[in-house]
Every structure is written in structure tokens, then in C-alpha cells.
C-alpha positions in Angstrom: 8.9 71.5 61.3 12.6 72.5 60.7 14.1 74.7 58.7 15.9 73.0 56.2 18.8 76.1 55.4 20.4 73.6 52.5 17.7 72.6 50.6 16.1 76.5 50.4 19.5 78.1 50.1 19.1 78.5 46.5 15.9 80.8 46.9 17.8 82.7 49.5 20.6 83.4 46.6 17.6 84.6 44.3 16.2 87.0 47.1 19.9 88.3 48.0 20.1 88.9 44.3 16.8 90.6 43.7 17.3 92.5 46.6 20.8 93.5 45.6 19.1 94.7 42.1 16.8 96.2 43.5 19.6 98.5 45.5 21.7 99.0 42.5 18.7 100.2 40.3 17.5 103.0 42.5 21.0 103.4 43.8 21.7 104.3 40.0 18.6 106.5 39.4 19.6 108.9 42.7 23.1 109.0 40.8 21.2 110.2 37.9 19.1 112.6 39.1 21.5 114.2 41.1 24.1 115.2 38.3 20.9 115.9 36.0 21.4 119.6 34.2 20.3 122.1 36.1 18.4 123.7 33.4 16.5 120.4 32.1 16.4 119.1 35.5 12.5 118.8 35.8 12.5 117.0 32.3 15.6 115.1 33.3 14.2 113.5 36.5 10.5 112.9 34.9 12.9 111.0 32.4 14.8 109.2 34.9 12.0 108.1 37.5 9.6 107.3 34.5 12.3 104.8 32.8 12.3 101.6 35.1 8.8 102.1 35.1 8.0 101.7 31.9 10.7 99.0 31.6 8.8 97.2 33.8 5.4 97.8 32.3 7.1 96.7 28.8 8.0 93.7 30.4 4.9 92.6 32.0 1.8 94.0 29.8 3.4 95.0 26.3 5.7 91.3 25.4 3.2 89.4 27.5 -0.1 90.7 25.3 2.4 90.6 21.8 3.3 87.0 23.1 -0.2 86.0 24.1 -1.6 87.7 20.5 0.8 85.1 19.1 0.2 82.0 20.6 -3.5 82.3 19.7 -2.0 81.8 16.1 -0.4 78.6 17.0 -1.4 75.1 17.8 -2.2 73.6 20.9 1.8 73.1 21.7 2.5 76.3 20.4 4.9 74.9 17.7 2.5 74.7 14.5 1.3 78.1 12.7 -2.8 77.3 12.3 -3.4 80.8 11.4 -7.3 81.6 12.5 -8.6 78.0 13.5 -8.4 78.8 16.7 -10.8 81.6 16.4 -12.6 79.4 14.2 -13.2 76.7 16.7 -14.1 79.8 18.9 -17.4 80.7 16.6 -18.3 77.6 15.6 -18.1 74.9 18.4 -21.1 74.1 20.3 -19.0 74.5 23.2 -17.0 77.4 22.9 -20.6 79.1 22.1 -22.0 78.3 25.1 -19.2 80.0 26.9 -19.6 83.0 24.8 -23.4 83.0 25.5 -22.9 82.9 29.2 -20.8 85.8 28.7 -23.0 87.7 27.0 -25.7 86.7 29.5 -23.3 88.1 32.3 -22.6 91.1 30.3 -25.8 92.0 30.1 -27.4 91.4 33.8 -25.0 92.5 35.9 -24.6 95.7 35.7 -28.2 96.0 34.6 -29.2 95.0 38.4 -26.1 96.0 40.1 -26.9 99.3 38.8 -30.7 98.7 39.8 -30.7 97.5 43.1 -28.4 100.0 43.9 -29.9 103.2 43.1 -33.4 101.5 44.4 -31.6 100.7 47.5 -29.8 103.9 47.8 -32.9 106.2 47.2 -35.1 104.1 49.6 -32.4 104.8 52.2 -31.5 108.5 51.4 -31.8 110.8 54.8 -33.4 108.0 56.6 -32.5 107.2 60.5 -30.9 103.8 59.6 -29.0 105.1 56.6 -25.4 104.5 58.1 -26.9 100.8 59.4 -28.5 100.2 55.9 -25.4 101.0 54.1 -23.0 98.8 56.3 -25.2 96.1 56.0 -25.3 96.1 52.1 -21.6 96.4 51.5 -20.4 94.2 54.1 -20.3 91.6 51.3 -17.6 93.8 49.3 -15.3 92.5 52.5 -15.5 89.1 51.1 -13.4 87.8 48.3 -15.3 86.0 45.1 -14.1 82.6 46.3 -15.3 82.9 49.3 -18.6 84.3 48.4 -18.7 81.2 46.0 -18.0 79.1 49.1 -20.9 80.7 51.1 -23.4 80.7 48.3 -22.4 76.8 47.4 -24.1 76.1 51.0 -27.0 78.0 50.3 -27.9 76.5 46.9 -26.5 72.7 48.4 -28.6 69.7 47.9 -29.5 66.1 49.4 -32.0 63.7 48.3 -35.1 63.6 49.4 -35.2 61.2 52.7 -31.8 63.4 53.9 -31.9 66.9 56.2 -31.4 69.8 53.6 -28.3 71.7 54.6 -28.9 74.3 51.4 -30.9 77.4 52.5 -32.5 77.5 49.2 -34.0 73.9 49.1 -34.9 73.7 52.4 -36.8 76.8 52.1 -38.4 74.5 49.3 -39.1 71.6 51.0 -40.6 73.9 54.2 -43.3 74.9 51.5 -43.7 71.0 50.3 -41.7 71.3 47.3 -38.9 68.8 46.1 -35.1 69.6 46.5 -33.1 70.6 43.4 -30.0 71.0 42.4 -30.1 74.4 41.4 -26.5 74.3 40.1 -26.9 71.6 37.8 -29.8 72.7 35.6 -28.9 75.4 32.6 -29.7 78.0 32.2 -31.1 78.5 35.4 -27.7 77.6 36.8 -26.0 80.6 35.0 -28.6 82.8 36.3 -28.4 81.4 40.4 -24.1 82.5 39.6 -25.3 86.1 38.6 -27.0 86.1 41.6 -23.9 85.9 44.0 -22.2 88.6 41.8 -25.2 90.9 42.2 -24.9 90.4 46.2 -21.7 91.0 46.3 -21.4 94.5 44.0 -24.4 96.0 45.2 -23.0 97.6 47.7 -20.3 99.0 45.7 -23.2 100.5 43.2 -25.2 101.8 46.5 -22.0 104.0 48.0 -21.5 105.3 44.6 -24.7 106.5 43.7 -25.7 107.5 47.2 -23.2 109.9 46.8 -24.0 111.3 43.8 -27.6 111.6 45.1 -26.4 113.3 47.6 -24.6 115.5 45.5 -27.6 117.1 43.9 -28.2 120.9 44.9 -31.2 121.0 47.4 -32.6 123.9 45.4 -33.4 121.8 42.4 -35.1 119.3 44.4 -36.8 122.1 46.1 -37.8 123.7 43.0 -39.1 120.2 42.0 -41.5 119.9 44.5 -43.0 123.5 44.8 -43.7 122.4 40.8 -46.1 119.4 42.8 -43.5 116.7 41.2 -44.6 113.6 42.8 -42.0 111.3 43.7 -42.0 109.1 40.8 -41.4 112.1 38.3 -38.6 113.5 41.1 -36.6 110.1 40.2 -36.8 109.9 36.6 -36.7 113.4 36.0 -35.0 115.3 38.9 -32.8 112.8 40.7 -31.7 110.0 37.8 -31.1 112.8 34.9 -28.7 114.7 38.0 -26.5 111.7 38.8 -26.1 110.5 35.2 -22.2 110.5 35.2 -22.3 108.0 38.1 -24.4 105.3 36.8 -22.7 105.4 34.0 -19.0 104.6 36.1 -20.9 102.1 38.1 -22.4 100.3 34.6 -18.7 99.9 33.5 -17.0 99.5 36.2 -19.3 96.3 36.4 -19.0 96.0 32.6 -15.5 95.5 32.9 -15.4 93.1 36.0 -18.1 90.8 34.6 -16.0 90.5 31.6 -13.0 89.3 33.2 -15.3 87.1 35.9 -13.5 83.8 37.1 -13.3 83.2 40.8 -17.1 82.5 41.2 -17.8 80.3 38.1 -14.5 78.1 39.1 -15.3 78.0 43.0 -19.0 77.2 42.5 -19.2 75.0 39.3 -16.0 75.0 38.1 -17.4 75.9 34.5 -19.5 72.2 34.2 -23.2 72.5 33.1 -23.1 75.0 30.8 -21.8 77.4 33.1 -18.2 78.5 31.9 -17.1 81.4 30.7 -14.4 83.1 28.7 -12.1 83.6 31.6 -12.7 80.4 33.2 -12.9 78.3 29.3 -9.1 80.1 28.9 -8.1 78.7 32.2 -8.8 75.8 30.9 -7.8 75.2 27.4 -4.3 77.1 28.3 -3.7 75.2 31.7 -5.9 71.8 31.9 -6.3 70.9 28.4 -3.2 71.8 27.1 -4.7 73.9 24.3 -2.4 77.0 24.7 -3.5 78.4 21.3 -7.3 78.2 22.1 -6.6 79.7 25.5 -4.5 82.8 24.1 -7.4 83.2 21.4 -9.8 83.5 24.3 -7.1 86.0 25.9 -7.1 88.3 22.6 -11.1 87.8 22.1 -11.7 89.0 25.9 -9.2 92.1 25.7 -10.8 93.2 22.7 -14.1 93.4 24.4 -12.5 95.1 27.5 -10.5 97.7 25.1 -14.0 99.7 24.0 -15.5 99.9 27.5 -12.0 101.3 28.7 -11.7 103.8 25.9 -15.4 104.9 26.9 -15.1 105.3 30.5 -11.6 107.4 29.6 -13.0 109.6 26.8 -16.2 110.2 29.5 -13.6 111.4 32.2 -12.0 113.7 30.0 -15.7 115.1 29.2 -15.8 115.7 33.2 -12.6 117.4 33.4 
């Protein structure tokens, strides 16, 4: 295929000029820094460095989020003032519920078994031979991106009719046993919970890395003391090893908090939000981009960082604690 210099020279212009910008920015901030006071100079280049920074963070959090908090006043072209209809329509539309129901269902299980199978996993495999091989094998699927997970986990739950070869794992695991095929991906609720599935494969191994570490972490004289005291292992977990590495479940529970909240890839790539599966990300996708609805879509926006805002405030308030 040729290069066609003509018809892209106008995007070469754009990248000269960004480039040349980008030159003439930092060429500017050296300038600075080097004729800065010698007696304020630490304050002076802090100043200096910090600036085009948080111009730049102005530009692309601060206006977007005031823009965004906005447009969730507005109508669906963005022109009328509706004032709080579209948080109205957000509360009150069967719809619009059922995306904040599978949000809350999300919210909830996730990191519950995230959290779960990987402090089960990780204590089953503490200071065993096959630890490193155990380890690898359950966070190999951190490596692989949402939509791609989605794309694997489609095949798995696919389905044919009956008098056609079963290409889905699942169903013909079914049919094997002399069950009938179903599609697992059309039926709510069940379909929302066969999604939390693939997010629990993937992030478990992201929970087992953390909170091997912390168990690992523990003084061996506590556990030492532990046992001369006859614990038995059951008492060891809940009152030796789980009370010890506290602080990290707690990171890994909103750390998954957080990423469940903002969950998209999966719900589009696997059932692109039909059957009662959407969620808030995925529901402002589509009011803001498919439907048209740009004031429904920013409400969604402003709803889901309020959400966010707590957990954040939480998990900074709890590092300060650890500092």
C-alpha cells in the first residue's frame, strides 16, 4: 500500500507542531530554572517543573469533570437546561435500575471472592514445593487484557442447539453428563453472575501475590508462639495469620472496589450490556455515544465518580495511618 505524503501532510504539520511545542516548553522551563534566585532556588524549580504539570492536569481532569458535572444538567443535545431529570430518569427507570443493581451486585462479589480465593489460594500454597509453579499459574491470567479474557470466556460459555457439536466448554461439560445446552449468557441473573466469574479469574492472582506477601511478612516467632499455645490450624488463620495481614486485604478489597466500579471491557466484549447485564460504565457508553443521550451519560459519569471518591479517600486516609 503506498504512502500517500499529500493526503497525510496535514497530520505531519500537527506532529511538527506538537513536537516543536513540546521543544519550546521545556526549552522555556531550562531557561527558567537556570536564572532562578539562588536563594529560593529549591522553591523556584519545584515551582517551575510543577507548572506544566498541573496545567496539564487542569486541562484533562479538572475542565473535563467541571464540563462532564454540567452536561449531566442538560438535555440529551446538551442545549436545554433539565436540571435533575436526568438523575431522575437514573432512580426511577426500570432500566437504568437494573444497571445500578448489577453494579451493586459487582460491587459486592468481587472483591468479596477475589479477596477469598486469594488468601485461600495463597495460604494453601505458603512454603510448599510448587509455590513458585502455583503462583505463575494463577496470575498468568493478569497477562491478558479484559477483552481478551471476555473473548476466551465467550468460547467457554458458547452455545449450539441441541443436534449441533458443543464448541462451549461449559455446555458440553453439560451435555457429557446428559444435560441440555444453555445459553448461559442470555438468562438473568445468572448471566451477571457467569461475568463476575471471568473478573474473579482474572484478579485472583493479583489478590494471591499481594497477600502471600503479607503472609509471608508475619514474624516467625508469633507463629511459633502460636503453635507451642496448641493453636490448631483453623484458629492460626483467623486469629494469628488473618488479624497479621489486615492492612493488605484491606488494599486488595479496594483496589477491586475501585476497578469493579469502573468495569467496562468485559460486560461490552461478552454481552455488550443486553440481558440485563449492563452496567454503569458500559450504560454511559451508551447513552453518551450510541444513543445520543449526552446528559444521561454525564449523570452516569458524576453518579460513578461519586462512588469512586469515598473508596479513594479511604484507601488514602488508611496509608497515611501506615506511614
Amino acid at each position: 500500500m503506498d504512502f500517500d505524503f499529500a493526503a497525510e501532510q496535514p497530520k505531519l504539520v500537527q506532529l511538527l507542531i506538537g513536537v516543536a511545542a513540546f521543544l519550546v516548553v521545556v526549552a522555556v522551563i531550562l531557561l527558567l530554572v537556570d536564572r532562578a534566585p539562588m536563594r529560593r532556588r529549591a522553591w523556584s524549580h519545584a515551582t517551575i517543573l510543577l507548572l506544566p504539570a498541573l496545567a496539564l492536569l487542569g486541562i484533562g481532569l479538572v475542565v473535563p469533570a467541571v464540563r462532564t458535572t454540567l452536561l449531566s444538567f442538560m438535555s440529551g443535545d446538551g442545549r436545554d437546561w433539565v436540571g435533575l431529570d436526568n438523575y431522575a430518569w437514573m432512580f426511577t427507570q426500570p432500566e437504568a435500575l437494573t444497571v445500578l443493581r448489577n453494579t451493586l451486585i459487582w460491587v459486592l462479589l468481587v472483591p468479596l471472592l477475589v479477596t477469598t480465593v486469594g488468601l485461600v489460594y495463597a495460604v494453601l500454597v505458603d512454603r510448599t514445593r510448587f509455590e513458585p509453579v502455583a503462583k505463575s499459574l494463577v496470575f498468568l491470567p493478569m497477562a491478558i487484557s479484559f477483552v481478551g479474557a471476555g473473548i476466551i470466556w465467550r468460547f467457554v460459555y458458547a452455545y449450539r442447539a441441541d443436534d449441533q457439536d458443543q464448541i462451549g466448554l461449559l455446555n458440553q461439560l453439560v451435555v457429557s453428563m446428559g444435560g441440555q445446552p444453555q445459553q448461559w449468557l442470555q438468562e438473568p441473573p445468572l448471566n451477571t453472575l457467569f461475568l463476575i466469574v471471568v473478573m474473579v479469574w482474572i484478579q485472583a492472582g493479583f489478590a494471591t501475590v499481594v497477600l502471600s506477601a503479607a503472609i509471608k511478612g508475619i514474624p516467625a516467632e508469633i507463629i511459633e508462639a502460636a503453635r507451642l499455645d496448641g493453636a490448631s490450624p483453623v484458629q492460626m488463620f483467623f486469629r494469628v495469620t488473618l488479624p497479621s495481614i489486615r492492612s493488605a486485604v484491606i488494599v486488595v478489597l479496594v483496589t477491586q472496589s475501585i476497578g469493579t466500579l469502573k468495569l467496562f471491557d468485559i460486560v461490552r466484549t461478552m454481552t455488550g450490556g443486553q440481558f440485563d447485564t449492563s452496567v454503569i460504565a458500559n450504560e454511559m457508553y451508551n447513552q453518551a455515544f450510541r444513543y445520543g443521550e449526552t446528559g444521561k451519560g454525564a449523570a452516569l459519569a458524576v453518579f460513578l465518580f461519586v462512588l469512586v471518591t469515598p473508596i479513594v479517600i479511604y484507601q488514602i486516609r488508611q496509608r497515611r495511618e501506615v506511614r
